[in-house]
PyMOL commands that place a pseudoatom at each C-alpha (Angstrom):
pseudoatom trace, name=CA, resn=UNK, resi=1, chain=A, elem=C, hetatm=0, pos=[-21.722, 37.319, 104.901]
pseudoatom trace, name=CA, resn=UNK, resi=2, chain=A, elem=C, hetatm=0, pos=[-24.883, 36.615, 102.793]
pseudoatom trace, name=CA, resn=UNK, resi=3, chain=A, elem=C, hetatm=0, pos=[-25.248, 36.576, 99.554]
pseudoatom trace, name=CA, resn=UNK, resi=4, chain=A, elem=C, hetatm=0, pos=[-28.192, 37.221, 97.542]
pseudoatom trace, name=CA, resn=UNK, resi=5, chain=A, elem=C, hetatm=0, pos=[-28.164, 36.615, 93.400]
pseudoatom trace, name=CA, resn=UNK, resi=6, chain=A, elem=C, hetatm=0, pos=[-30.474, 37.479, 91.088]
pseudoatom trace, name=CA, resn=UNK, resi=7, chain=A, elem=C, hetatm=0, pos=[-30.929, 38.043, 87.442]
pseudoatom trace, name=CA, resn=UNK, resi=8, chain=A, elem=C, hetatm=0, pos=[-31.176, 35.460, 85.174]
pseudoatom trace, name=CA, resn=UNK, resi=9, chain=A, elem=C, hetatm=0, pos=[-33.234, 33.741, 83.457]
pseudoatom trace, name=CA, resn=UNK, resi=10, chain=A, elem=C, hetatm=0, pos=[-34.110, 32.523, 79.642]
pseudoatom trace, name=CA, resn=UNK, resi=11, chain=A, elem=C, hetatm=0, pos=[-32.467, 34.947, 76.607]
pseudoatom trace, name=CA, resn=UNK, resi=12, chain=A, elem=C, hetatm=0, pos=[-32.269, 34.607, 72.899]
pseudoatom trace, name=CA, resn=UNK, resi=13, chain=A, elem=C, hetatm=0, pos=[-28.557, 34.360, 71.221]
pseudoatom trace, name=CA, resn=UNK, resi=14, chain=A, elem=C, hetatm=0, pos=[-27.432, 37.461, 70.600]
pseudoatom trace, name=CA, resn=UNK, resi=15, chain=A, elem=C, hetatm=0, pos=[-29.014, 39.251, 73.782]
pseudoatom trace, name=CA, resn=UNK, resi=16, chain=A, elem=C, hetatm=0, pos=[-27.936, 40.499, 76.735]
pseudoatom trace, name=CA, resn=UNK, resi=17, chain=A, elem=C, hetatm=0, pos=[-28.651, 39.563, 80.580]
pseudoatom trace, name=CA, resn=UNK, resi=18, chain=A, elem=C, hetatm=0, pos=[-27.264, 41.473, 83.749]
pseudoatom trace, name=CA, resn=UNK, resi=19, chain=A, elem=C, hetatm=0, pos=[-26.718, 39.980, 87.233]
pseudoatom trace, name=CA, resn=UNK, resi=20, chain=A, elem=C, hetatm=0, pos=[-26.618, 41.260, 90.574]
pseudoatom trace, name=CA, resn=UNK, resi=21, chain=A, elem=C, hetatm=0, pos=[-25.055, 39.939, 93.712]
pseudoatom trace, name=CA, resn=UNK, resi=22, chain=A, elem=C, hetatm=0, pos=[-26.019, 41.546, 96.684]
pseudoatom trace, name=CA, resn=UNK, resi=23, chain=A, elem=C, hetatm=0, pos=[-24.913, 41.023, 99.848]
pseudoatom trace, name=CA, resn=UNK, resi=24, chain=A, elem=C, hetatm=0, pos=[-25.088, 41.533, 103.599]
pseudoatom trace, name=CA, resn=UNK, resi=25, chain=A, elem=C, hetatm=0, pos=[-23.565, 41.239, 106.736]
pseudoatom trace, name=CA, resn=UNK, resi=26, chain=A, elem=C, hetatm=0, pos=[-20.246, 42.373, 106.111]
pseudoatom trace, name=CA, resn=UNK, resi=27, chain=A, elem=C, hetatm=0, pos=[-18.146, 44.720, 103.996]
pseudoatom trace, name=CA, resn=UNK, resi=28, chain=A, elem=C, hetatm=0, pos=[-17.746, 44.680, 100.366]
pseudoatom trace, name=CA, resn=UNK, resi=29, chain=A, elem=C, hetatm=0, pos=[-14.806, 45.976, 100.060]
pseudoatom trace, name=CA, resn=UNK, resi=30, chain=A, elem=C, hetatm=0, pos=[-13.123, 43.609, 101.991]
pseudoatom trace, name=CA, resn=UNK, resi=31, chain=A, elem=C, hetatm=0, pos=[-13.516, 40.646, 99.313]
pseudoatom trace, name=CA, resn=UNK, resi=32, chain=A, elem=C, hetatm=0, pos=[-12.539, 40.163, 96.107]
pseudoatom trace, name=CA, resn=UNK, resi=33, chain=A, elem=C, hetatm=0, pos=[-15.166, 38.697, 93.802]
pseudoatom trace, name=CA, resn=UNK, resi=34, chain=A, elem=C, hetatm=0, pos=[-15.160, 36.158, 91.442]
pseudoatom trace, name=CA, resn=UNK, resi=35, chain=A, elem=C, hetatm=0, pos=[-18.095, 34.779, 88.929]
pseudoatom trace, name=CA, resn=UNK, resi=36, chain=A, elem=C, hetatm=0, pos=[-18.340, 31.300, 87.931]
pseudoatom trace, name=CA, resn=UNK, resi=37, chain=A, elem=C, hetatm=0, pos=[-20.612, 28.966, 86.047]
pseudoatom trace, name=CA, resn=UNK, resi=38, chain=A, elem=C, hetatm=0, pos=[-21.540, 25.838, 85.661]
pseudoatom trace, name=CA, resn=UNK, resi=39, chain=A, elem=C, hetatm=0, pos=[-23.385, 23.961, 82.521]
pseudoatom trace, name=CA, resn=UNK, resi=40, chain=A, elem=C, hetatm=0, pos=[-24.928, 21.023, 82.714]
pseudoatom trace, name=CA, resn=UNK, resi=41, chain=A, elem=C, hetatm=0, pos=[-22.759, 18.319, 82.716]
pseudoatom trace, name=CA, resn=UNK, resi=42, chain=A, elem=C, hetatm=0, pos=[-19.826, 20.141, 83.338]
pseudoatom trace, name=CA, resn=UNK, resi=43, chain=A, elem=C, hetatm=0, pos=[-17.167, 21.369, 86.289]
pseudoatom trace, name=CA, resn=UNK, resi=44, chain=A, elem=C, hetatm=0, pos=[-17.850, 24.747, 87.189]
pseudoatom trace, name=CA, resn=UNK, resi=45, chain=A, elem=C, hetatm=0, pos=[-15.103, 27.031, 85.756]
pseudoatom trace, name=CA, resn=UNK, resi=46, chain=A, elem=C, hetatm=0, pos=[-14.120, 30.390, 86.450]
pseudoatom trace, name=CA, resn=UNK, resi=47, chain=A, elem=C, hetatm=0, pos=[-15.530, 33.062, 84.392]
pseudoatom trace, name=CA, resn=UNK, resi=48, chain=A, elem=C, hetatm=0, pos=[-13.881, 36.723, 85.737]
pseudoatom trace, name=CA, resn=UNK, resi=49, chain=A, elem=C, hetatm=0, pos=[-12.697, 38.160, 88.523]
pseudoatom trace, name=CA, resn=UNK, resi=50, chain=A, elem=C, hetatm=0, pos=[-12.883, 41.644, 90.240]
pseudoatom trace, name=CA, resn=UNK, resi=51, chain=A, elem=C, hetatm=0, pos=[-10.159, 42.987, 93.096]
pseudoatom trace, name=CA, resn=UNK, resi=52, chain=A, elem=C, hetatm=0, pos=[-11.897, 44.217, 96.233]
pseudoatom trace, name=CA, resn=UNK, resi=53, chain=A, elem=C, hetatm=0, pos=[-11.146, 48.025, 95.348]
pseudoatom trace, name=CA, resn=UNK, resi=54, chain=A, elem=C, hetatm=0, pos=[-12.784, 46.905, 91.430]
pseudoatom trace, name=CA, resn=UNK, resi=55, chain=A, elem=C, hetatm=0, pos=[-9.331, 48.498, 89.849]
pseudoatom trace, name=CA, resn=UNK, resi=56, chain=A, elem=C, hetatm=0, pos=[-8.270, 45.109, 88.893]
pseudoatom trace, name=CA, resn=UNK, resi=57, chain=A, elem=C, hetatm=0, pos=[-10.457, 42.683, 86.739]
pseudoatom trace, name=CA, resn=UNK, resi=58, chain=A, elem=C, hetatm=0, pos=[-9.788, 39.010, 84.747]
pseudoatom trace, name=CA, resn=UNK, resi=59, chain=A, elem=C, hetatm=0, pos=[-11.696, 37.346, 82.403]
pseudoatom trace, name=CA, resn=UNK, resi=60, chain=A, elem=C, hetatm=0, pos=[-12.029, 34.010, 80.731]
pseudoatom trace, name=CA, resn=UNK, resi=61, chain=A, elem=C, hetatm=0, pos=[-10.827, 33.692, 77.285]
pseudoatom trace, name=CA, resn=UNK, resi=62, chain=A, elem=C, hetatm=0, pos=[-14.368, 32.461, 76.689]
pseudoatom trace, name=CA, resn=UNK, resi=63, chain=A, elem=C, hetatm=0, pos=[-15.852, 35.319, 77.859]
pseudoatom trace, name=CA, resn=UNK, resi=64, chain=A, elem=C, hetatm=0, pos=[-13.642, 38.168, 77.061]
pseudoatom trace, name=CA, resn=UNK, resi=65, chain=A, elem=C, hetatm=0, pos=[-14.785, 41.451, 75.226]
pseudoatom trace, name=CA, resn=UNK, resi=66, chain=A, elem=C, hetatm=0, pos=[-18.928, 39.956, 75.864]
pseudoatom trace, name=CA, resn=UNK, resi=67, chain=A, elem=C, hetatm=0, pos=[-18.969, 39.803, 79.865]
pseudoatom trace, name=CA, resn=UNK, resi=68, chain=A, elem=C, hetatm=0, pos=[-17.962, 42.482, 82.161]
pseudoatom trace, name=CA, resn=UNK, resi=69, chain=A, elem=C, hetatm=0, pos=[-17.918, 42.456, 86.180]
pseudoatom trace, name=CA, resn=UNK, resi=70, chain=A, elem=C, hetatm=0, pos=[-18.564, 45.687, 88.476]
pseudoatom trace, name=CA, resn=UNK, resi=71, chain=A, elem=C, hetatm=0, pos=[-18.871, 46.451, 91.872]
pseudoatom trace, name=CA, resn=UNK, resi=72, chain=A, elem=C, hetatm=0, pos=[-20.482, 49.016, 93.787]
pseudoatom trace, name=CA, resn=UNK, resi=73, chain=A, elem=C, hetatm=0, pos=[-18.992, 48.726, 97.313]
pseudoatom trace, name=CA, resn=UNK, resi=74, chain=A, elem=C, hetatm=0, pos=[-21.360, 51.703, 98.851]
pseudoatom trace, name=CA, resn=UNK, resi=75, chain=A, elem=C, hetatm=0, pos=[-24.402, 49.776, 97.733]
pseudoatom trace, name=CA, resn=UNK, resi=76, chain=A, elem=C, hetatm=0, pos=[-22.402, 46.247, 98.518]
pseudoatom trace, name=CA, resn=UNK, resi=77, chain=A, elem=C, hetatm=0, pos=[-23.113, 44.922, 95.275]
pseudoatom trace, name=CA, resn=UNK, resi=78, chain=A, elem=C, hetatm=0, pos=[-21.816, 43.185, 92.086]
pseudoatom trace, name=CA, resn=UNK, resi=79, chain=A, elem=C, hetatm=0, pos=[-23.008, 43.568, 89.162]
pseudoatom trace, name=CA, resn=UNK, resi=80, chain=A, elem=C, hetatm=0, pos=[-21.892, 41.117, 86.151]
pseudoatom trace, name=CA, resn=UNK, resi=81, chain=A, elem=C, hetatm=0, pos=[-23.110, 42.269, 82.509]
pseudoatom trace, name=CA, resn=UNK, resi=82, chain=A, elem=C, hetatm=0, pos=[-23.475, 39.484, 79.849]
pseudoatom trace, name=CA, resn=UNK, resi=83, chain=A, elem=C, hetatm=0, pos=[-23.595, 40.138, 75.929]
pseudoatom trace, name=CA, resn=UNK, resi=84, chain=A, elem=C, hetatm=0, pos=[-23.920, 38.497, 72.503]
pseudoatom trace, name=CA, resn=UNK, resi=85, chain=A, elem=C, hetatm=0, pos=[-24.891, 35.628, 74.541]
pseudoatom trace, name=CA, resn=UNK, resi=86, chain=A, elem=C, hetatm=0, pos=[-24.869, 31.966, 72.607]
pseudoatom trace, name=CA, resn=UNK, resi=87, chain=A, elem=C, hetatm=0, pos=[-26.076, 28.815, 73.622]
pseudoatom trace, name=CA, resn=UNK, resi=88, chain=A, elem=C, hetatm=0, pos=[-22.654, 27.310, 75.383]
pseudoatom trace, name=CA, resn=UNK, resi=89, chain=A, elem=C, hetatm=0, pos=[-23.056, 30.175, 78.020]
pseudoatom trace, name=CA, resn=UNK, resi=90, chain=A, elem=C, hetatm=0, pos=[-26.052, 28.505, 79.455]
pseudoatom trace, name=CA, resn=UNK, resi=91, chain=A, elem=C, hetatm=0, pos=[-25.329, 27.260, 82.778]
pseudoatom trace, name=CA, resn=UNK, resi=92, chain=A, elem=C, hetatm=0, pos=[-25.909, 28.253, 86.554]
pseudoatom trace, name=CA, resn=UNK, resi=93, chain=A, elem=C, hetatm=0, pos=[-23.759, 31.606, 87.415]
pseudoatom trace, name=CA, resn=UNK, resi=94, chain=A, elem=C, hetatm=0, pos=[-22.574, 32.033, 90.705]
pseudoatom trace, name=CA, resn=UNK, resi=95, chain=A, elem=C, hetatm=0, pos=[-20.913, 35.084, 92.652]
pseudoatom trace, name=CA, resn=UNK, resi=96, chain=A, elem=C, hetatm=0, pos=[-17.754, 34.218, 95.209]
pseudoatom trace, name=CA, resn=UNK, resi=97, chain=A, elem=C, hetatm=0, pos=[-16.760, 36.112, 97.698]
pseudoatom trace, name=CA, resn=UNK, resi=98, chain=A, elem=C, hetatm=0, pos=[-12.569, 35.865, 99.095]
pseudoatom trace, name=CA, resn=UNK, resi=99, chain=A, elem=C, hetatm=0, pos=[-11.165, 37.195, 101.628]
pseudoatom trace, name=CA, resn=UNK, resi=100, chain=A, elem=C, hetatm=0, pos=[-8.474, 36.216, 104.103]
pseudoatom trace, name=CA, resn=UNK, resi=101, chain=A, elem=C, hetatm=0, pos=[-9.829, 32.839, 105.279]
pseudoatom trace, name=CA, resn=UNK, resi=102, chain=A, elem=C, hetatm=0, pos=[-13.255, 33.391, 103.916]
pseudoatom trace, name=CA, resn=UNK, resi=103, chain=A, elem=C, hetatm=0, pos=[-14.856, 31.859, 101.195]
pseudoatom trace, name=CA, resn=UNK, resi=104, chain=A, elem=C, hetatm=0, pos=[-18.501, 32.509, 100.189]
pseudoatom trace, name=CA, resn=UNK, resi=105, chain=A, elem=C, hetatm=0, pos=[-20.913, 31.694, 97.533]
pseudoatom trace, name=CA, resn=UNK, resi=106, chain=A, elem=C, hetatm=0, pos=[-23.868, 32.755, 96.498]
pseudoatom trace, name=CA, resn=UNK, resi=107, chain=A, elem=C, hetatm=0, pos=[-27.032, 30.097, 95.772]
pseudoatom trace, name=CA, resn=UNK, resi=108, chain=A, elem=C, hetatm=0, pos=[-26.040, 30.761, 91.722]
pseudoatom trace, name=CA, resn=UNK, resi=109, chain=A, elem=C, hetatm=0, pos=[-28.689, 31.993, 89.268]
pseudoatom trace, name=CA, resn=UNK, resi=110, chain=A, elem=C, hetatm=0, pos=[-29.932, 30.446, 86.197]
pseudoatom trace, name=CA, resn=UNK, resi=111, chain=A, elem=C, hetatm=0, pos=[-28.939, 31.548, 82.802]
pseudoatom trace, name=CA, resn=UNK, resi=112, chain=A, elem=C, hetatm=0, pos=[-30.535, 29.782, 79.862]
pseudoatom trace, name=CA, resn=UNK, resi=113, chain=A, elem=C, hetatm=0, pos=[-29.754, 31.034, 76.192]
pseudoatom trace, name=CA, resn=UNK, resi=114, chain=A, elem=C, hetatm=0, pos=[-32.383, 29.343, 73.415]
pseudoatom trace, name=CA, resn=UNK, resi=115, chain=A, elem=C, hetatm=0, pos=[-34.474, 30.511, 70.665]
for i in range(1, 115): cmd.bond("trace and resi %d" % i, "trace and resi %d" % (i + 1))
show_as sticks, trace
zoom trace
């Protein structure tokens, strides 16, 4: 499985960024997703979740109400929507894919929030 992120880049506070994870060489719908981020200087944490059928989704308390996750399984993408974003969400977002004995990550995109 390969997977391909893209997306990010520099935002003001306050505005809104969407990222994609697209990927290839297997089935979507056979992993569950999960989005994660790292800022500099810091672990990477856990930032939501989304089951493989996309009926079931978790979020950080961080995060909650401002970021949503989606998938589209026929077009084997995930799409993660980020609003009212402040400067503590910079950091470098990644997409994981789980399933079974699989784990997969994507190369993680950018995300930089400054006036």
């Amino acid at each position: 499985l390969q997977l391909v992120e893209s997306g990010g880049g520099l935002v003001q506070p306050g505005g809104s960024l969407r990222l994609s994870c697209a990927t290839s060489g297997s089935t979507l719908e056979e992993y569950a997703t999960g989005w994660h981020r790292q800022a500099p200087g810091k672990e990477r944490e856990a930032v939501a979740c989304i089951s493989s059928s996309g009926r079931s989704t978790n979020y950080a308390d961080s995060v909650k109400g401002r970021f949503a996750i989606s998938r589209d399984n026929a077009e084997n993408t995930v799409y993660r929507q980020m609003n009212s974003l402040t400067p503590e969400d910079t950091a470098v977002y990644y997409c994981r894919m789980m399933g079974g004995w699989s784990d997969y990550w994507g190369q993680g995109t950018q995300v930089t929030v400054s006036s």
